[in-house]
C-alpha positions as CSV (number, residue, x, y, z in Angstrom):
1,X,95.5,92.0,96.8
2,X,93.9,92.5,93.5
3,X,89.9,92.9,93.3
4,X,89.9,89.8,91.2
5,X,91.4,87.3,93.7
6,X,89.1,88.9,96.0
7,X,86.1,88.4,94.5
8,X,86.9,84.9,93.8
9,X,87.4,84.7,97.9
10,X,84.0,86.3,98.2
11,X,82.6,84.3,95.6
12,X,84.1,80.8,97.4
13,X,82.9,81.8,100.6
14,X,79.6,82.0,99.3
15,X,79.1,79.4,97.7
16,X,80.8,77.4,100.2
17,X,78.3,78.5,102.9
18,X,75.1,78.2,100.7
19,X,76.2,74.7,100.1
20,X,77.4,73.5,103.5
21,X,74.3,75.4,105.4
22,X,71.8,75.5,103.1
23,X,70.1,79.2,102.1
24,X,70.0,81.4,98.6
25,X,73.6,82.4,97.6
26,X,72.6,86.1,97.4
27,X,71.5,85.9,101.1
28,X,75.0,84.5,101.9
29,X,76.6,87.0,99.5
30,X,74.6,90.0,101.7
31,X,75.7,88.4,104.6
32,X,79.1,88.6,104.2
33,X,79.1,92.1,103.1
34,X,77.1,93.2,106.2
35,X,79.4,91.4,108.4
36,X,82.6,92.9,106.4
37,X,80.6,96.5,107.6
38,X,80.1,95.5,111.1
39,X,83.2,94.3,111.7
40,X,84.9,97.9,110.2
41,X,82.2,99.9,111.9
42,X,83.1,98.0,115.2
43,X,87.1,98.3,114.6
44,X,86.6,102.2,114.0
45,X,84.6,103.2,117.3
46,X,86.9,101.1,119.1
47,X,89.5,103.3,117.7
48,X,87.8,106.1,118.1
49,X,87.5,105.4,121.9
50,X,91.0,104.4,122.6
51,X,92.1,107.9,120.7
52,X,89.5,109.8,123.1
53,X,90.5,108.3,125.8
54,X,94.7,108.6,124.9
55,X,93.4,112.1,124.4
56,X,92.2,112.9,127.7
57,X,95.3,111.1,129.5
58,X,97.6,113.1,127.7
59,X,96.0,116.8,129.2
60,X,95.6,115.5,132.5
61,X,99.0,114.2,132.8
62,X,99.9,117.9,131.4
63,X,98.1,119.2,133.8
64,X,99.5,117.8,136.4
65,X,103.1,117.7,135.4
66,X,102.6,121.7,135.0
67,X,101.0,122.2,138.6
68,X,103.6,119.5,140.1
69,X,107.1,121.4,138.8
């Protein structure tokens, strides 16, 4: 997507929300960008998790296949 179209998006949403909910735009703006980061933050630890834990499955289970045969 090009960084125009998506600031217009950011900008809509912005606006959209001060006006509908009331509060300053550049609080809404700040907002959204924080959530954006949380939301990434949150994706990447949960992928991070499901690696380390893929990770740990895969020795065991070669660890056991070598002491089973």
């Amino acid at each position: 997507m090009k960084p125009r179209y998506k600031i217009s998006i950011w900008v809509a949403l912005t606006l959209a929300g001060s006006l509908l909910w009331g509060g300053s735009v550049w609080l809404w703006l700040a907002g959204l960008c924080a959530g954006k980061f949380l939301i990434r933050l949150l994706l990447t630890i949960t992928l991070a998790i499901a690696v380390y834990i893929l990770a740990y499955a895969l020795i065991i289970g070669t660890i056991l296949w070598i002491l089973i045969s």
